[in-house]
Backbone atoms as SQL, in Angstrom:
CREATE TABLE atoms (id INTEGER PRIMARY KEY, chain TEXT, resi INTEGER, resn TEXT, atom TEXT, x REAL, y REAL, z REAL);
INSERT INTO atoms VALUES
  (1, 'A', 1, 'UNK', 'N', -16.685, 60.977, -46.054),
  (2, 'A', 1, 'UNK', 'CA', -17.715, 60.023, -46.364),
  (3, 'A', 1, 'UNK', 'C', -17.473, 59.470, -47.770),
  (4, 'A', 2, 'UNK', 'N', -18.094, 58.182, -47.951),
  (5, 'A', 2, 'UNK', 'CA', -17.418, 57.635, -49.474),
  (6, 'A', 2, 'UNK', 'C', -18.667, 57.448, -49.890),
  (7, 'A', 3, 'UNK', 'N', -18.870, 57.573, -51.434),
  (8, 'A', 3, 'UNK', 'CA', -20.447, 57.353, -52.140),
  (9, 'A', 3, 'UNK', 'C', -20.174, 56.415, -52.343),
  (10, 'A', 4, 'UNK', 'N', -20.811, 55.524, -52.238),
  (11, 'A', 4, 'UNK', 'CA', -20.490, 54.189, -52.621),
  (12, 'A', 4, 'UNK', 'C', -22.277, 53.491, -53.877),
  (13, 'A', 5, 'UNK', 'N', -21.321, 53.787, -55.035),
  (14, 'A', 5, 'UNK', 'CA', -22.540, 53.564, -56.116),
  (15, 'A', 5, 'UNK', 'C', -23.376, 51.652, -56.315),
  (16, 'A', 6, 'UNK', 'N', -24.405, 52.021, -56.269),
  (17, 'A', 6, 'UNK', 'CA', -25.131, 50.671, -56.275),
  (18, 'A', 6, 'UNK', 'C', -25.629, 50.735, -57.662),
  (19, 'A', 7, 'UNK', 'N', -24.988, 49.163, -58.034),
  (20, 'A', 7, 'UNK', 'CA', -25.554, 48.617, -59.882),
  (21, 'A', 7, 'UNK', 'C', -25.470, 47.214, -59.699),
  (22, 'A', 8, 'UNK', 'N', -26.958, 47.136, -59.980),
  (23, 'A', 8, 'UNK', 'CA', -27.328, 45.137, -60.714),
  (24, 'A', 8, 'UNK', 'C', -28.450, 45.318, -59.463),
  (25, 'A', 9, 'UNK', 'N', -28.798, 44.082, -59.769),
  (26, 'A', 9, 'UNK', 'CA', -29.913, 43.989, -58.819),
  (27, 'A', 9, 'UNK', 'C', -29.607, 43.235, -57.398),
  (28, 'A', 10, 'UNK', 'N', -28.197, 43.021, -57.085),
  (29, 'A', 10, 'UNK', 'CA', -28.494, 42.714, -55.758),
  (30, 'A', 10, 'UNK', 'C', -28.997, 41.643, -55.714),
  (31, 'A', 11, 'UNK', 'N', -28.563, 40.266, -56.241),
  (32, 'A', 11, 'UNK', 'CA', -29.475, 38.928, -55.898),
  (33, 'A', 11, 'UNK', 'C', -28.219, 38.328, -55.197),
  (34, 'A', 12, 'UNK', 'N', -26.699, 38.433, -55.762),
  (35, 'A', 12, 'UNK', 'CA', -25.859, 37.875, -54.818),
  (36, 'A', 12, 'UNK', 'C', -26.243, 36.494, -54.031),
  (37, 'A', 13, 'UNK', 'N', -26.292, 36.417, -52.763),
  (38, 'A', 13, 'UNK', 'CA', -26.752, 35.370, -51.526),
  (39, 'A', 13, 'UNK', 'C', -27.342, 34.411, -52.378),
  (40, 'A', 14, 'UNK', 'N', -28.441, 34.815, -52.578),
  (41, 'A', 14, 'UNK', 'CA', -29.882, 34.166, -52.428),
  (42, 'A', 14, 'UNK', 'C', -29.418, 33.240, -54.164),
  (43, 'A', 15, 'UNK', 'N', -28.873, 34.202, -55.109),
  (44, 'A', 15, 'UNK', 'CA', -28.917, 32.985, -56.216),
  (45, 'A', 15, 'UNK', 'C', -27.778, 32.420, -55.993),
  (46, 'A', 16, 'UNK', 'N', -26.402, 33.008, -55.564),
  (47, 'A', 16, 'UNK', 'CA', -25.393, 31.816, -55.021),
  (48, 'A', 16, 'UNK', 'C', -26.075, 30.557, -54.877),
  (49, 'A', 17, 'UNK', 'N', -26.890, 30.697, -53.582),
  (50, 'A', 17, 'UNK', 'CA', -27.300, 29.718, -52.504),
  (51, 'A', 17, 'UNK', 'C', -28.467, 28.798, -53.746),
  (52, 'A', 18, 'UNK', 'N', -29.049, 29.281, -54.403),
  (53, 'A', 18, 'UNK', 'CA', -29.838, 28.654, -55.568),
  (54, 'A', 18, 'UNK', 'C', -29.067, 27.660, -56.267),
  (55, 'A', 19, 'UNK', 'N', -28.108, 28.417, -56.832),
  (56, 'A', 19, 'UNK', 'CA', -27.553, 27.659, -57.516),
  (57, 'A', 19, 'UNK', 'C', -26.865, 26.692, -57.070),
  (58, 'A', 20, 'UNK', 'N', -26.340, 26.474, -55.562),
  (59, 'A', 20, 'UNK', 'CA', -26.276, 25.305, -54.942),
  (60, 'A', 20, 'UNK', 'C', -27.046, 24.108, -55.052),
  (61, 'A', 21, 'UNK', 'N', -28.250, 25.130, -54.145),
  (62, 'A', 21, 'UNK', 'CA', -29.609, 23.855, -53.937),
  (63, 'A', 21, 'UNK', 'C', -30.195, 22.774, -54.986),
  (64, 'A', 22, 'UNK', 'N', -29.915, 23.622, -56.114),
  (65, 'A', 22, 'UNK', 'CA', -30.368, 23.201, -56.947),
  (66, 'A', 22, 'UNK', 'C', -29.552, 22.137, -57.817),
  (67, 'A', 23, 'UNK', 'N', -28.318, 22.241, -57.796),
  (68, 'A', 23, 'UNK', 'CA', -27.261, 21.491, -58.230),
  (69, 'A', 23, 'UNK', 'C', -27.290, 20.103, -57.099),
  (70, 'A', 24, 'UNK', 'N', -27.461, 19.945, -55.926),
  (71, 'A', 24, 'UNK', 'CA', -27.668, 19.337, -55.294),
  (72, 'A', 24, 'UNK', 'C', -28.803, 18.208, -55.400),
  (73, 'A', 25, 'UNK', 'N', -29.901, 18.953, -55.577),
  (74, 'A', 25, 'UNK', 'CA', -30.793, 18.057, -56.258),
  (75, 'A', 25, 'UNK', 'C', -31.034, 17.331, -57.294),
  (76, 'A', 26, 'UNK', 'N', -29.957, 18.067, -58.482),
  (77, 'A', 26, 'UNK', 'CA', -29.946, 17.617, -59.891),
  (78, 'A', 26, 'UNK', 'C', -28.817, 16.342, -59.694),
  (79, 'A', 27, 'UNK', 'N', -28.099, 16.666, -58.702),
  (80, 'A', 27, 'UNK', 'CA', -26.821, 15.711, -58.161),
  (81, 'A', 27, 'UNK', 'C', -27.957, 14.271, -57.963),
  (82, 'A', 28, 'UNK', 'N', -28.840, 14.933, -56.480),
  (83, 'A', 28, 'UNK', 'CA', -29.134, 13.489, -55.582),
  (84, 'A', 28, 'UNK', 'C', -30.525, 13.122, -56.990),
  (85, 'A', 29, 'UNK', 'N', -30.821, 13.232, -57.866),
  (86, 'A', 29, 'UNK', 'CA', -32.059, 12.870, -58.599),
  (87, 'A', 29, 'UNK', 'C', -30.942, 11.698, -59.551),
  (88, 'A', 30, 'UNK', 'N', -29.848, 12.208, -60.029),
  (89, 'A', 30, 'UNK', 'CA', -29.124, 11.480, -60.768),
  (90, 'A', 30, 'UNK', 'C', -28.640, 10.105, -60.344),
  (91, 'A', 31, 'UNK', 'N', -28.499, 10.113, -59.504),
  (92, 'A', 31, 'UNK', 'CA', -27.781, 8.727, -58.319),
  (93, 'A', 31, 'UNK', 'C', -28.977, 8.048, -58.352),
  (94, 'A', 32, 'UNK', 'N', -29.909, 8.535, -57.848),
  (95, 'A', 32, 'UNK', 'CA', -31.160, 7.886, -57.364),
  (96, 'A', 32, 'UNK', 'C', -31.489, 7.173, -59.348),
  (97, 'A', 33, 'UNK', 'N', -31.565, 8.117, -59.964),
  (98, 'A', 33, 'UNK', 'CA', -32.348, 7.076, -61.603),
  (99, 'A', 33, 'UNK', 'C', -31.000, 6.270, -61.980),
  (100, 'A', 34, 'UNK', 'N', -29.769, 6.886, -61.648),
  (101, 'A', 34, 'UNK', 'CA', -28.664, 5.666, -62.114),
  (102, 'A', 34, 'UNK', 'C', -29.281, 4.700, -61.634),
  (103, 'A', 35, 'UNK', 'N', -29.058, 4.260, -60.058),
  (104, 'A', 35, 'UNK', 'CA', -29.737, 3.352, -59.162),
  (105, 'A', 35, 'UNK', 'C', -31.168, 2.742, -59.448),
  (106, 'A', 36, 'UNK', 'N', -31.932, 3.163, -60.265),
  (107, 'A', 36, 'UNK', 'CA', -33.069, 2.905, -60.504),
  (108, 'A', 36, 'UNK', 'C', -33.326, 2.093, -61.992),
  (109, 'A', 37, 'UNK', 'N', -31.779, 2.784, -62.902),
  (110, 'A', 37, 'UNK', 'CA', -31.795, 2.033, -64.302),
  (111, 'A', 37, 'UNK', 'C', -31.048, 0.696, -63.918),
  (112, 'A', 38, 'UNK', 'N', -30.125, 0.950, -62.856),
  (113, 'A', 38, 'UNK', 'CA', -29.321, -0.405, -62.803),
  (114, 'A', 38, 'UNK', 'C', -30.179, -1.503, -62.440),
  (115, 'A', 39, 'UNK', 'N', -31.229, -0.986, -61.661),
  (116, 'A', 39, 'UNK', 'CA', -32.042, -1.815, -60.756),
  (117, 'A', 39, 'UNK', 'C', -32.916, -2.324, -61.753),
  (118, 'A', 40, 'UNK', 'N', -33.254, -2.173, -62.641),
  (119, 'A', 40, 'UNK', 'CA', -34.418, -2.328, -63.734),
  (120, 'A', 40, 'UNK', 'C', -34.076, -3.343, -64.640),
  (121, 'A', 41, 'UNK', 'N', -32.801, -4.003, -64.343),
  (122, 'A', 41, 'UNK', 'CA', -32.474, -4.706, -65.568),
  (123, 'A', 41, 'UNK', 'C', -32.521, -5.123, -67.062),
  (124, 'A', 42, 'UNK', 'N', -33.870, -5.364, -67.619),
  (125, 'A', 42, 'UNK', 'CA', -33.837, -5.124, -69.123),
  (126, 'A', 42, 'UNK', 'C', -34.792, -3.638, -69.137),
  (127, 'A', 43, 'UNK', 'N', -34.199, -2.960, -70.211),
  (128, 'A', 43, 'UNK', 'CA', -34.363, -1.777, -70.124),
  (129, 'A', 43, 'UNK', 'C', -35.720, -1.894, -71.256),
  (130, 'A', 44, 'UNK', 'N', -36.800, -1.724, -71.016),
  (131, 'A', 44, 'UNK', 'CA', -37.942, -2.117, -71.911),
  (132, 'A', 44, 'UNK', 'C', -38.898, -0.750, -72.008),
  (133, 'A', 45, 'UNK', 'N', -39.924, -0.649, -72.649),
  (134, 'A', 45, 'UNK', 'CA', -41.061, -0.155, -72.445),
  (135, 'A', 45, 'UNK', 'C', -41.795, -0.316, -70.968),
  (136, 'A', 46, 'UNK', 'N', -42.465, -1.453, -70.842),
  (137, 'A', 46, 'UNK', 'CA', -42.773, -2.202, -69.336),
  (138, 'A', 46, 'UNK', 'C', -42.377, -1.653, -68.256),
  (139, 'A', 47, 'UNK', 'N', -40.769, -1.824, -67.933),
  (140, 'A', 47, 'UNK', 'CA', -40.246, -2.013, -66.967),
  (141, 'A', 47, 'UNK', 'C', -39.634, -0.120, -66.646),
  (142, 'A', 48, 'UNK', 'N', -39.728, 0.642, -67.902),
  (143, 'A', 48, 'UNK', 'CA', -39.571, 2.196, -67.893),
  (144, 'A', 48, 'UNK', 'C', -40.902, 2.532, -67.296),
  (145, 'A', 49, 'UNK', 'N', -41.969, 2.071, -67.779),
  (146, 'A', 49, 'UNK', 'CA', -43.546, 2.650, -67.591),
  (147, 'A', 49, 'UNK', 'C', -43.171, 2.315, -66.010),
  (148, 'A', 50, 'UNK', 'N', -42.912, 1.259, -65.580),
  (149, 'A', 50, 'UNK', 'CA', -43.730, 0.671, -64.570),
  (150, 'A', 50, 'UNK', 'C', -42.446, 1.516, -63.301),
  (151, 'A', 51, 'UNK', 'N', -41.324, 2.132, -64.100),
  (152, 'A', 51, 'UNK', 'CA', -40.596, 2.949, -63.002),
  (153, 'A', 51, 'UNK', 'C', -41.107, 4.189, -63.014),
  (154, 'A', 52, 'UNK', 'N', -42.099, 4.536, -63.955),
  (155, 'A', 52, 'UNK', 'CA', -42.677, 5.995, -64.158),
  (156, 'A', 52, 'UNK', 'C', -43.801, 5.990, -63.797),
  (157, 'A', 53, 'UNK', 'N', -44.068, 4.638, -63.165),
  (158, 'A', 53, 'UNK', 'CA', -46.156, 4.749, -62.847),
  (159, 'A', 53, 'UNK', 'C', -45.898, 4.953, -61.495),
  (160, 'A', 54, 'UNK', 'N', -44.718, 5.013, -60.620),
  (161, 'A', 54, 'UNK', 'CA', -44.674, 5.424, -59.347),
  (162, 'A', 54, 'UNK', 'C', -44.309, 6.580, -59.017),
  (163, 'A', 55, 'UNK', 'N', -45.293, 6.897, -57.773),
  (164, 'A', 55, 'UNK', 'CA', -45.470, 8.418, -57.705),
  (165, 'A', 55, 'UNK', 'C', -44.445, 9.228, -56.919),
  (166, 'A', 56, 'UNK', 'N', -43.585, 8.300, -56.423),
  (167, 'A', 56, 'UNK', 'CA', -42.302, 8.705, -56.145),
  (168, 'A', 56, 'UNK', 'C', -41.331, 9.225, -57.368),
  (169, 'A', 57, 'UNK', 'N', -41.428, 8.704, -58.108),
  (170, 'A', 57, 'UNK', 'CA', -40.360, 8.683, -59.479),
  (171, 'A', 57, 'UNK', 'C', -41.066, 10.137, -60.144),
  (172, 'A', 58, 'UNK', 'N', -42.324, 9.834, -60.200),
  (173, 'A', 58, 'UNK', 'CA', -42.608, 11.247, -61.031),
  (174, 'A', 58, 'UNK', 'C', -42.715, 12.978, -60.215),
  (175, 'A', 59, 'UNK', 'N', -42.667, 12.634, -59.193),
  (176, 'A', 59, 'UNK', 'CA', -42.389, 13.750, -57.903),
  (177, 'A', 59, 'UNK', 'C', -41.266, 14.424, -58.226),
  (178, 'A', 60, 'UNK', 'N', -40.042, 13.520, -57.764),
  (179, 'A', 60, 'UNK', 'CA', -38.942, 13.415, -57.745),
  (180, 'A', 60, 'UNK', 'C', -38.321, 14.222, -59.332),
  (181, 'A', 61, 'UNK', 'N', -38.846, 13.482, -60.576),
  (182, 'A', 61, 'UNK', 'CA', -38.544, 13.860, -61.717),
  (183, 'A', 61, 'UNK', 'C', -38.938, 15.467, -61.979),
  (184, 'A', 62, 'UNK', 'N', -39.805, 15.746, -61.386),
  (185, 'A', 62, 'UNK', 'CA', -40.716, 16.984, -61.618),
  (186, 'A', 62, 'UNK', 'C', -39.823, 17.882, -60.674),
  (187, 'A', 63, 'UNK', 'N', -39.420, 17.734, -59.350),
  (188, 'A', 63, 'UNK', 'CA', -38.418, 18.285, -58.328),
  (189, 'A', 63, 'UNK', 'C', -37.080, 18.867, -59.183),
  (190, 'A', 64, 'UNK', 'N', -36.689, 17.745, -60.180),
  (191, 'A', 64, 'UNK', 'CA', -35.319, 17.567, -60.777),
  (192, 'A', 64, 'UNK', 'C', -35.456, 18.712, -62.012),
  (193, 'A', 65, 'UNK', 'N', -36.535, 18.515, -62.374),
  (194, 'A', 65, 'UNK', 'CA', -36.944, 19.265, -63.915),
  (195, 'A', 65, 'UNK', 'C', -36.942, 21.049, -63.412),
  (196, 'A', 66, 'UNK', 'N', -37.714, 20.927, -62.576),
  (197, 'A', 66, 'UNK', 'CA', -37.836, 22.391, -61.642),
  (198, 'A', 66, 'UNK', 'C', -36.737, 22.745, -61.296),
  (199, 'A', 67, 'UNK', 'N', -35.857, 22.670, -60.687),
  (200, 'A', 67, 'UNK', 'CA', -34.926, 22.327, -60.377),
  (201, 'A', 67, 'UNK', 'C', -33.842, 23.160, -61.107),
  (202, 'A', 68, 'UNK', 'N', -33.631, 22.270, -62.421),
  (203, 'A', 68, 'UNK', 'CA', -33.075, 22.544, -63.776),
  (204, 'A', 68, 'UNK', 'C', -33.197, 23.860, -64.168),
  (205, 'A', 69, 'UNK', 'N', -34.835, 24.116, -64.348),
  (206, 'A', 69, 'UNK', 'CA', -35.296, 25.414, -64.772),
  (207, 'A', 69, 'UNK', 'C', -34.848, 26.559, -64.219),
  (208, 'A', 70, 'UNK', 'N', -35.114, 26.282, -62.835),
  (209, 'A', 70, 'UNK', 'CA', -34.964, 27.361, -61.814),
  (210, 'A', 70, 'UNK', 'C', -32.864, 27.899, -62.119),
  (211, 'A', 71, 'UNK', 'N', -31.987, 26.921, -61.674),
  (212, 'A', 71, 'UNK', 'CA', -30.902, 26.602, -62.712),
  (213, 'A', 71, 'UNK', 'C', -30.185, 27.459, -63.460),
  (214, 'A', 72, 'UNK', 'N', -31.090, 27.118, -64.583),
  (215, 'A', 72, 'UNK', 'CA', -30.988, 28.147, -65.983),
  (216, 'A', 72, 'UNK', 'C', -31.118, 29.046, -66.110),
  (217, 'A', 73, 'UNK', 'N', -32.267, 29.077, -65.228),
  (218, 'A', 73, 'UNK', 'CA', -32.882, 31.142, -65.207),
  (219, 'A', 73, 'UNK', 'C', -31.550, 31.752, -64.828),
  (220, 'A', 74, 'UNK', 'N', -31.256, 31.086, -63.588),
  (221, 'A', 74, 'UNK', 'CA', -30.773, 32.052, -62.680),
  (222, 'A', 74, 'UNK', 'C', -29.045, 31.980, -63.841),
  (223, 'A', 75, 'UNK', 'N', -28.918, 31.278, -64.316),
  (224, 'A', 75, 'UNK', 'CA', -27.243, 31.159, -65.244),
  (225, 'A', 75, 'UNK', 'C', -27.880, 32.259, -66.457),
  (226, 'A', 76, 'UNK', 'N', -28.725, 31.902, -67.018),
  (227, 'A', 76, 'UNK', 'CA', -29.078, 32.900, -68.151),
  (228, 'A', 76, 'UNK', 'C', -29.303, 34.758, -67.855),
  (229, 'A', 77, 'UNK', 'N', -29.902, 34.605, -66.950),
  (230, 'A', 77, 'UNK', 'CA', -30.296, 35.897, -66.321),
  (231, 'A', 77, 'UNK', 'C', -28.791, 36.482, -66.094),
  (232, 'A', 78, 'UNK', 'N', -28.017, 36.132, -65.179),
  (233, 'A', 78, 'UNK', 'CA', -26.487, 36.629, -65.105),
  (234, 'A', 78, 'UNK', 'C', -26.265, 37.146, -66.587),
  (235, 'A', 79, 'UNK', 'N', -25.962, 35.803, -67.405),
  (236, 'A', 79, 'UNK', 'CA', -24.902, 36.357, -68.086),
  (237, 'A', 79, 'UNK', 'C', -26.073, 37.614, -69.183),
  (238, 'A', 80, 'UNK', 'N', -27.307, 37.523, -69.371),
  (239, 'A', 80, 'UNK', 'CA', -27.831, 38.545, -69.588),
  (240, 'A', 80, 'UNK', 'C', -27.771, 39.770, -69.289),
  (241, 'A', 81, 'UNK', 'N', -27.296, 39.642, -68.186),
  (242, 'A', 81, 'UNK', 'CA', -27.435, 40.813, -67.327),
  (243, 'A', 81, 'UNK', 'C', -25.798, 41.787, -67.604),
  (244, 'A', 82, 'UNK', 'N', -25.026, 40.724, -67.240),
  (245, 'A', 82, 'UNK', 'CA', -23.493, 41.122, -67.821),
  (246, 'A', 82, 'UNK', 'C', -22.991, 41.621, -68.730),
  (247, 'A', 83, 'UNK', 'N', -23.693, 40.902, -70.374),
  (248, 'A', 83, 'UNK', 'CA', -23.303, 41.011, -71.284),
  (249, 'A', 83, 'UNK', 'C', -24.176, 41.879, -72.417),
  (250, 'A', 84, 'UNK', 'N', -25.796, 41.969, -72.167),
  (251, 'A', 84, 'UNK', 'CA', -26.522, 42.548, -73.059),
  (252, 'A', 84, 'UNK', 'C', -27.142, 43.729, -72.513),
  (253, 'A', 85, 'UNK', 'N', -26.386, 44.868, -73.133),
  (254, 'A', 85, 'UNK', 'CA', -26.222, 46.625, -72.236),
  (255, 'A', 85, 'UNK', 'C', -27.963, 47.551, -72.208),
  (256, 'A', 86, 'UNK', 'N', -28.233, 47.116, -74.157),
  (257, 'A', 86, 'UNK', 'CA', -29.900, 47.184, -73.630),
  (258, 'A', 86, 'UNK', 'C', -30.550, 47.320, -73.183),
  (259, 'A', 87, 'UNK', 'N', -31.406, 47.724, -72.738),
  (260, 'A', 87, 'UNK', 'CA', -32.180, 46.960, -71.412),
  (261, 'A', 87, 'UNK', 'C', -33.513, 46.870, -72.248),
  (262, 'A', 88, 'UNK', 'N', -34.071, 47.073, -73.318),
  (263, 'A', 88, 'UNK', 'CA', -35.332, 46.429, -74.155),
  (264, 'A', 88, 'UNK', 'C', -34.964, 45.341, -74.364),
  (265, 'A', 89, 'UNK', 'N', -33.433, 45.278, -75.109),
  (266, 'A', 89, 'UNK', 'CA', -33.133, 43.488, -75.643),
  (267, 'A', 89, 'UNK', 'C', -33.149, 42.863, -74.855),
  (268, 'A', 90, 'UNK', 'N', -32.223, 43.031, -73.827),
  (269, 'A', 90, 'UNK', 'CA', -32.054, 41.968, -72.197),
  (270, 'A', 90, 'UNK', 'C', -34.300, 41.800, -71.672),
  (271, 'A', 91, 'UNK', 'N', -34.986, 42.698, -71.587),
  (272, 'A', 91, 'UNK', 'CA', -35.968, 42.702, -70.879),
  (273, 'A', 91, 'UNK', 'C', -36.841, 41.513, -71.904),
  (274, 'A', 92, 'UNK', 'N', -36.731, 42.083, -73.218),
  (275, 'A', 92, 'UNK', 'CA', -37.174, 41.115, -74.297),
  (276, 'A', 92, 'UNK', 'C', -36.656, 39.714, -73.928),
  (277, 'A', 93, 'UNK', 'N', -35.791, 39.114, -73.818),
  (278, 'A', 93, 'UNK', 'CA', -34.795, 38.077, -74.277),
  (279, 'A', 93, 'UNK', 'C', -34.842, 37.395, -72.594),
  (280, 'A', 94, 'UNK', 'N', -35.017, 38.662, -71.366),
  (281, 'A', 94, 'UNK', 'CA', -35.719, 37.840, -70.056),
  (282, 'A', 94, 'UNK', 'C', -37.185, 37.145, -70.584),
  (283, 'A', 95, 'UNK', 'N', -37.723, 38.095, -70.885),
  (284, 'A', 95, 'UNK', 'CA', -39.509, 37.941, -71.221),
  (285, 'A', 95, 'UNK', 'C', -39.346, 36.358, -71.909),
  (286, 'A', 96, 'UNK', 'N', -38.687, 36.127, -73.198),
  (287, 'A', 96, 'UNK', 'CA', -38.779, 34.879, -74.141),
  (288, 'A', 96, 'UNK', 'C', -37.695, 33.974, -73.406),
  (289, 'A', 97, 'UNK', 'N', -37.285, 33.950, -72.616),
  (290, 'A', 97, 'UNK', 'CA', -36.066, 32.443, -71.863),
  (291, 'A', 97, 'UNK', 'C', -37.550, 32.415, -70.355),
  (292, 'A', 98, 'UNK', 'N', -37.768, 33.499, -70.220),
  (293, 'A', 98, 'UNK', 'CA', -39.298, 32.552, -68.710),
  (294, 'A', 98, 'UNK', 'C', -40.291, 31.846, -69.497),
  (295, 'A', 99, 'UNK', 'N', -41.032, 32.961, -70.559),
  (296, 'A', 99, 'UNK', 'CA', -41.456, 31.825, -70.836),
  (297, 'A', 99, 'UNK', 'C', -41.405, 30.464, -71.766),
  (298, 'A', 100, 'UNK', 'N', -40.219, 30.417, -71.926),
  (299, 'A', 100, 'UNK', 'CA', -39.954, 28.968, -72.725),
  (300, 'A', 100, 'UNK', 'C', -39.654, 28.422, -71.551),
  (301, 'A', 101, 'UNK', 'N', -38.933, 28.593, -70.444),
  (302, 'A', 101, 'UNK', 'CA', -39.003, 27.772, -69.010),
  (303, 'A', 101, 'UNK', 'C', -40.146, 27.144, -68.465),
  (304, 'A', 102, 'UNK', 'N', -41.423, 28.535, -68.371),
  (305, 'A', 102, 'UNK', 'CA', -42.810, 27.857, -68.386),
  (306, 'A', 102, 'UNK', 'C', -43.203, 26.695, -68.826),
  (307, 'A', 103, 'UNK', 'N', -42.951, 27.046, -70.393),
  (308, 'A', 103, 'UNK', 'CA', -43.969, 26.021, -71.165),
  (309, 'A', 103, 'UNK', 'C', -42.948, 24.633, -70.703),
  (310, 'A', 104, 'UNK', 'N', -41.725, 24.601, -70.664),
  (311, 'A', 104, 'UNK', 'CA', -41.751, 23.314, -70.605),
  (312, 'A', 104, 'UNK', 'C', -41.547, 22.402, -69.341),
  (313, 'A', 105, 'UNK', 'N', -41.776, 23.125, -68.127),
  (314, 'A', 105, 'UNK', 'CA', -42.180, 23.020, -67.141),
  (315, 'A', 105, 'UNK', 'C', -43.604, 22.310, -67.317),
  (316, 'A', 106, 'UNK', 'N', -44.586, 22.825, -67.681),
  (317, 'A', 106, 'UNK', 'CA', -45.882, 22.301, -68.326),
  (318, 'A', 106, 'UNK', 'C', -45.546, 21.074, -69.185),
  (319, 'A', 107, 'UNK', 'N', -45.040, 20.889, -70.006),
  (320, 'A', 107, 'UNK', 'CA', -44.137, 20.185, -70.915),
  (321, 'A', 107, 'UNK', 'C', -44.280, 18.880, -70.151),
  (322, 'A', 108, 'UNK', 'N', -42.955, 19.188, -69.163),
  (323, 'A', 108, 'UNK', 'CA', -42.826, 18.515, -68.365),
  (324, 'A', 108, 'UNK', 'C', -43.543, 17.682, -67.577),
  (325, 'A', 109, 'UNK', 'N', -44.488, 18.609, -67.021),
  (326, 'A', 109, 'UNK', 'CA', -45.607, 17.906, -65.767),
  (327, 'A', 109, 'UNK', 'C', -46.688, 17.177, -66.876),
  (328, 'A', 110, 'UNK', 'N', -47.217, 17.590, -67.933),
  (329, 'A', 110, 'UNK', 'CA', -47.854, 16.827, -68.834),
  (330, 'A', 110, 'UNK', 'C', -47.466, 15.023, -68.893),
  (331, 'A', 111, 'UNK', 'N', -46.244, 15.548, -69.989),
  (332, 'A', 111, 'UNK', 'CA', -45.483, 14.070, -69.609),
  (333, 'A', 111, 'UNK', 'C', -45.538, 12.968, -68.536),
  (334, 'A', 112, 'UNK', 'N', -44.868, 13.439, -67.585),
  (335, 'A', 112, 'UNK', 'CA', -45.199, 12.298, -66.130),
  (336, 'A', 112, 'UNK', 'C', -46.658, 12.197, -65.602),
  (337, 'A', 113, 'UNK', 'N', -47.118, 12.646, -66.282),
  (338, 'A', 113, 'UNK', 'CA', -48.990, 12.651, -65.668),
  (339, 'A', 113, 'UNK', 'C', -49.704, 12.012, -66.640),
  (340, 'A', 114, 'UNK', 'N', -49.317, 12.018, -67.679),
  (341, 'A', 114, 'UNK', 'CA', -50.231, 11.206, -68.699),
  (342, 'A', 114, 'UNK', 'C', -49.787, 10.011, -69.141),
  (343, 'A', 115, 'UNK', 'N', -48.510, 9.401, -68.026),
  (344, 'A', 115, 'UNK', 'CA', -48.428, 8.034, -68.500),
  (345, 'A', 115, 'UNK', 'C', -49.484, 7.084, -67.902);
């Protein structure tokens, strides 16, 4: 029989597959505002507001931003996990990268809502 020792947490699949989805979206959000700056012709105050007063655009932006976050965690968390042996510093240094993700997630949704 072979022991076969288990270390890390086992996210494998699921953040692979994250880090796809999510790249995907950050992909199709990019095409779509290229397409949306080209389309806009003079690039103004006006004509930015008036691509940000639609509730498609700010969905979409908020999808992209999330997106991002979700992203990062999952890239930061790795190499946290890899590189900082700790586990107060790494747990600390998880604790302060979520919630700076939070806040600007909030950040974020503020912004597109209060134009």
């Amino acid at each position: 029989m072979v022991n076969r020792i288990v270390v890390g947490a086992h996210y494998g699949i699921k953040d692979w597959l994250a880090q796809r989805i999510t790249g995907v979206v950050m992909a199709a959000y990019s095409l779509y505002f290229l397409g949306a700056l080209l389309g806009l012709g003079e690039v103004n105050y006006d004509s930015w507001h008036a691509l940000f007063a639609s509730g498609i655009t700010r969905v979409f932006t908020l999808i992209f931003f999330l997106s991002l976050f979700y992203h990062a965690w999952v890239g930061v968390r790795d190499i946290f996990m890899d590189y900082i042996k700790p586990t107060g510093l790494r747990l600390a240094l998880h604790a302060l990268v979520i919630l700076a993700l939070i806040g600007y997630a909030a950040w974020v949704a503020q912004v597109l809502w209060r134009l």
